[in-house]
N, C-alpha and C positions, 0 to 999 in steps of 0.2 A: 112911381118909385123914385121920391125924391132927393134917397140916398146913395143912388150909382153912380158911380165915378170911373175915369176911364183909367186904363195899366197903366198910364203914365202920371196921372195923376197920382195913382195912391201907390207907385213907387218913389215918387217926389217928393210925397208928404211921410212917407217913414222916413227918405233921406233930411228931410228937414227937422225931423224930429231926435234923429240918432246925434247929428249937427250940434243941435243946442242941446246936449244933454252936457253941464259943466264936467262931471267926473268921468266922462268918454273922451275929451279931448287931449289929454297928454298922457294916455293910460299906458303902464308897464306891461308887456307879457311875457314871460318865459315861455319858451318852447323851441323844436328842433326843426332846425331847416330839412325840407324836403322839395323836389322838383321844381332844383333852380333853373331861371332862366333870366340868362342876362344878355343876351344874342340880340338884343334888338338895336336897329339906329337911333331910335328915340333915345336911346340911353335907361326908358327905366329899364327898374329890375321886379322881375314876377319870381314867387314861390310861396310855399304854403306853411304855416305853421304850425306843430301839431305837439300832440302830447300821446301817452298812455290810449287815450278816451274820444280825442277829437282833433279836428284841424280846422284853420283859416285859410281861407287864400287871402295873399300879402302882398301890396303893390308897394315900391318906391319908386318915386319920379325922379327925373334926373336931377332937375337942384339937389337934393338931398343924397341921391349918389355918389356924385363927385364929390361928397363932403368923406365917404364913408373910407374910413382907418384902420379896418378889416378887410380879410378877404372871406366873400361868403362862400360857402361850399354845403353839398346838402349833407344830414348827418350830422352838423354843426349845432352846438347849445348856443343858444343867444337871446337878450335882454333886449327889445326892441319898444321906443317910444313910438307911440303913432295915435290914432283914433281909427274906431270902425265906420263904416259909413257903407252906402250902398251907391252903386253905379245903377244909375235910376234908369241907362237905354236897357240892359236886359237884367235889372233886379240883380243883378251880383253883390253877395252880403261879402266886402273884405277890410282888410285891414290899410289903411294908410299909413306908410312907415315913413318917420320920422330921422330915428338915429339907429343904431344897431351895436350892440355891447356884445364881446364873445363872455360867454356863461359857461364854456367846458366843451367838451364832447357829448352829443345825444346817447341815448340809450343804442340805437340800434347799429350805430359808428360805432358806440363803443366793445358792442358786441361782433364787429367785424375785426376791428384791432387786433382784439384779443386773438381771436379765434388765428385768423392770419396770421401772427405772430408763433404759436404755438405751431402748426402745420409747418408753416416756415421752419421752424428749429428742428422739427420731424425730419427735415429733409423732405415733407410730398414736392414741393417747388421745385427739387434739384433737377438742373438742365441733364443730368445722367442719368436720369429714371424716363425721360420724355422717349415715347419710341416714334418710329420715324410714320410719316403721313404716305400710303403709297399712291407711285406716282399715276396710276390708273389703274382705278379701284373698279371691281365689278360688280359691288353691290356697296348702297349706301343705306344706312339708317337713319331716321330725321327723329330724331327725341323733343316733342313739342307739339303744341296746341294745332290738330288740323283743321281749326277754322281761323288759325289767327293769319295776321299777313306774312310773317318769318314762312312759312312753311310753302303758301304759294312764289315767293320770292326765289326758295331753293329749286322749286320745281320749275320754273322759268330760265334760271342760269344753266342747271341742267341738261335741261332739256335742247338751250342753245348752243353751248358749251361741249355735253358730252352724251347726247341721246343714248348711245348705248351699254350706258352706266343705269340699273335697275336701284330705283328708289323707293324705301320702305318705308311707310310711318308709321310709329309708335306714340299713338294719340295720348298727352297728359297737362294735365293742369300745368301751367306756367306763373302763376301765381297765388296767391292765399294759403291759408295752412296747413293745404292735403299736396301742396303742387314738391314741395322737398321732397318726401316720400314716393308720391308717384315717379317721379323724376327717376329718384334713385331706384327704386324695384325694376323701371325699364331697364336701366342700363345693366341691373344682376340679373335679368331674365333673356337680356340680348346677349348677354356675356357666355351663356351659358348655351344656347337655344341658337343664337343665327349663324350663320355663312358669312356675315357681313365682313367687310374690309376696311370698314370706316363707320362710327357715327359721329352727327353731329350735334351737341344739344344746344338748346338755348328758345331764344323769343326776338321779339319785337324791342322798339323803344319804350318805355315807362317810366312811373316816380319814382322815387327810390325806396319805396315800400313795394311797389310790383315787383322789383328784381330782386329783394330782397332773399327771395327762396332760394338762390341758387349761392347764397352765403353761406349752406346748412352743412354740415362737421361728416353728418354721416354721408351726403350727396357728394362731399368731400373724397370720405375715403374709397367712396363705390367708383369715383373715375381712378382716380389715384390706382386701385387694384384689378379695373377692369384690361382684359387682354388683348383687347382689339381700338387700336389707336381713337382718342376721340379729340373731335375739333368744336372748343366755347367757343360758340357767338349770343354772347346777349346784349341786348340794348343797343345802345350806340356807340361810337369810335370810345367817347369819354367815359362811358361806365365802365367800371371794372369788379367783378365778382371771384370772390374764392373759387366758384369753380372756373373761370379765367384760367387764375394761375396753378393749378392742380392740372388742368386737360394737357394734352402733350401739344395742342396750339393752342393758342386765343385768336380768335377772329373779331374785329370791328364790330359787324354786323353781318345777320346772317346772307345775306347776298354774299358779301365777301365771305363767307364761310365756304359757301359752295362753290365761288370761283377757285378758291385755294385749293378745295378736294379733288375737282377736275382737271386736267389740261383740254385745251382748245383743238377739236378735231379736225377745226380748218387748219389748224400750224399744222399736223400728223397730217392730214392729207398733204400738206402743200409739202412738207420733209420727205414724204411718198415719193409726191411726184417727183422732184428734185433729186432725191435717188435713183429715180429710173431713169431720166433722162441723162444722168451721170453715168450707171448703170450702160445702160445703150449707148454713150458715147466711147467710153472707153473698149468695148465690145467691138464697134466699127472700126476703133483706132489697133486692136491687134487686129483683128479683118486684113485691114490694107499693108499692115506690116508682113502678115505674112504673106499675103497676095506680091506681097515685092520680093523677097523670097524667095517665092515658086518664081516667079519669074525670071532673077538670077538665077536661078540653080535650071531652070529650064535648056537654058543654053548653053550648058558647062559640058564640057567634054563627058564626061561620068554619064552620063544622058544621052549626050549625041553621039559618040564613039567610043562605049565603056573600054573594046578592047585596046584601043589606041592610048586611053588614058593612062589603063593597067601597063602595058611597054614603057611609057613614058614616065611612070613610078617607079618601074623595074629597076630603066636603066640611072635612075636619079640613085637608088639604093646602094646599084654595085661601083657609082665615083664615090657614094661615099664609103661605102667600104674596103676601095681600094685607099684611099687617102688613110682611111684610119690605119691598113696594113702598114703602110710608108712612115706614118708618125710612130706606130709602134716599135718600127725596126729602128729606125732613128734611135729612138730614147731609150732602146737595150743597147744600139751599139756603145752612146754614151755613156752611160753606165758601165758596161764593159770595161770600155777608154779608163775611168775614174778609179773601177776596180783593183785594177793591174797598178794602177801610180802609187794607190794607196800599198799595197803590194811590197813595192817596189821600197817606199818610205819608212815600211813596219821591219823589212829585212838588213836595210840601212843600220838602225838603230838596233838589231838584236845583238843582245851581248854573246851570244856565241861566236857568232862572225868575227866580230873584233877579236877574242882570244884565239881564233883560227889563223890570226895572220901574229901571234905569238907575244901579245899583251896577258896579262892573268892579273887578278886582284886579291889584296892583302887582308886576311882579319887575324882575329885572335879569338879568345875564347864569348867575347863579348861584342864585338862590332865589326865593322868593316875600318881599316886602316889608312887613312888618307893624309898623311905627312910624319915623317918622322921623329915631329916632337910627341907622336903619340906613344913613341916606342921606349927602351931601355934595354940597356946591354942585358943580355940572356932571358929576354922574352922569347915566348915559343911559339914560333907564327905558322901561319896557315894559308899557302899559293896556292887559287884557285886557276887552274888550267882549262883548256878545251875540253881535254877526255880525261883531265883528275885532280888529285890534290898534291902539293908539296908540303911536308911537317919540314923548318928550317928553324933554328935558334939565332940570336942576334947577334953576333961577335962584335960587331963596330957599327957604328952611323958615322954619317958621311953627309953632309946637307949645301944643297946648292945653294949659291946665292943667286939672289933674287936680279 
């Protein structure tokens, strides 16, 4: 068999062949960024470029990197120069990129935009419709694939976290065309059907075509209207999905999904204990208070000689009941005293007295009369007396000086 060749050979020789092909070397492609990665120290950049129908995987090395005038993002339309070629250690058919031109928004970006956009203006987004995540839930539901690694990840935080928080799966595609759908039928048949106090949906990390399902309008409104608090985690820290921001949390990733739903039963235990020992100390510290107490009142007369205490209260009673006698005779004799002066001062001043010692006072038919300019010859006056009146007519005035 003169014609066998070995893998490295006749991946060499397609690489050498794709090489010198003239119209492959600075060839144009449109197509949409997917499963970027640019995380490396080498500097290049990986990601795949696809259409409708197919996709490339697409290397850019770092010289050409540092050149780039763009920022790439996945979901990004873009005009990239490059050549294809093969990496001849394990046969990888990709593209070598050259420069990179933005072309627009991809179809499936674009179909996020919108969609977010629309929901957004709904109000699903709004911080006042999100209900609260509780703080120890007693049963949990896991909406997602039970064989992928999201779902043992939840069952290990859990199980570290909060053993006796009861965990449910709700097995469904997490990706491709039936995983929307399944998705959302979970969540209106757990909505309806469980005890639960919490789900949480989501997956793993992927392209941005795997996580794409959970961009879907109706998967949408079934968290939006479901009644029992739910917490997205899909993909990683940087992916973000409609159902993200519809769920009443968004989680990282689902580990952090599941740390968020639990609290840590070692902090509860250890708050426990710290109560009790609080608990018991304060306990010991009225203990001895009152133990000091009894102790005082042990030795108090009242105890040792009630009758003697009772005499010795008696007679405290009746000094002070005599003293109160003493001030009260006081302060009626005084008042007495004050009585009489007053007495004394109102009878001073009665005008009867004074006409008893044979003063009287002058009116007329309008007033009381107090100087003679008030008068005129044959006015007809009126002397008020002790025991009566005098009618007198004016025959003369007579006026002292001053």
């Amino acid at each position: 068999m003169d014609n066998v060749i070995s893998v490295s050979d006749l991946n060499k020789t397609v690489k050498s062949f794709l090489d010198s092909v003239p119209m492959l070397k600075n060839v144009l492609v449109e197509g949409e960024i997917s499963n970027l990665r640019d995380t490396y120290r080498s500097g290049h950049i990986y990601f795949s470029l696809k259409d409708s129908e197919a996709s490339i995987s697409a290397v850019m090395f770092r010289g050409y990197a540092e050149k780039l005038n763009i920022k790439l993002q996945d979901g990004k339309k873009v005009l990239v120069k490059g050549q294809p070629s093969i990496y001849w250690q394990d046969g990888r058919y990709q593209l070598i990129v050259y420069a990179v031109e933005d072309a627009g928004i991809g179809d499936l970006s674009l179909q996020y935009e919108l969609l977010k956009k629309k929901l957004e203006k709904e109000g699903l987004f709004d911080r006042e419709h999100k209900k609260a995540i509780p703080e120890r839930p007693k049963k949990i539901v896991a909406v997602t694939s039970a064989s992928g690694a999201a779902i043992q990840d939840i069952k290990n935080v859990l199980s570290r976290r909060y053993p006796i928080c009861e965990l449910e799966i709700y097995n469904v595609s997490v990706q491709g065309e039936k995983a929307a759908k399944e998705i959302k039928d979970a969540i209106l048949h757990i909505d309806k059907t469980s005890d639960a106090d919490l789900i949480i949906v989501g997956r793993g990390g992927g392209s941005y075509e795997d996580l794409f399902c959970f961009n879907d309008e109706d998967l949408a409104r079934a968290i939006y209207a479901c009644h029992i608090p739910i917490i997205s985690a899909v993909g990683h820290e940087i992916d973000f999905t409609i159902s993200d921001f519809v769920a009443d949390m968004r989680a990282p990733t689902p580990t952090a999904a599941a740390e968020l739903a639990v609290p840590d039963i070692k902090e509860d235990f250890l708050f426990l204990n710290n109560s009790k020992i609080s608990i018991l100390r304060n306990i010991t510290n009225e203990i001895e208070k009152l133990r000091t107490r009894l102790m005082i009142y042990k030795d108090h007369k009242l105890l040792s000689s009630p009758e003697a205490f009772i005499n010795e209260r008696q007679m405290k009673i009746d000094m002070i009941s005599s003293k109160l006698e003493n001030l009260a005779e006081k302060i009626l004799s005084e008042k007495k005293s004050k009585y009489s002066e007053l007495i004394s001062q109102f009878n001073a001043l009665d005008p009867h007295a004074v006409m008893k010692r044979g003063y009287a006072f002058v009116k007329n038919q309008k007033k009381v009369i107090k100087s003679v300019d008030e008068t005129k010859q044959g006015d007809e006056l009126n002397l008020m007396m002790f025991d009566g009146e005098l009618v007198v007519s004016v025959e003369e005035k007579r006026k002292y000086n001053d």
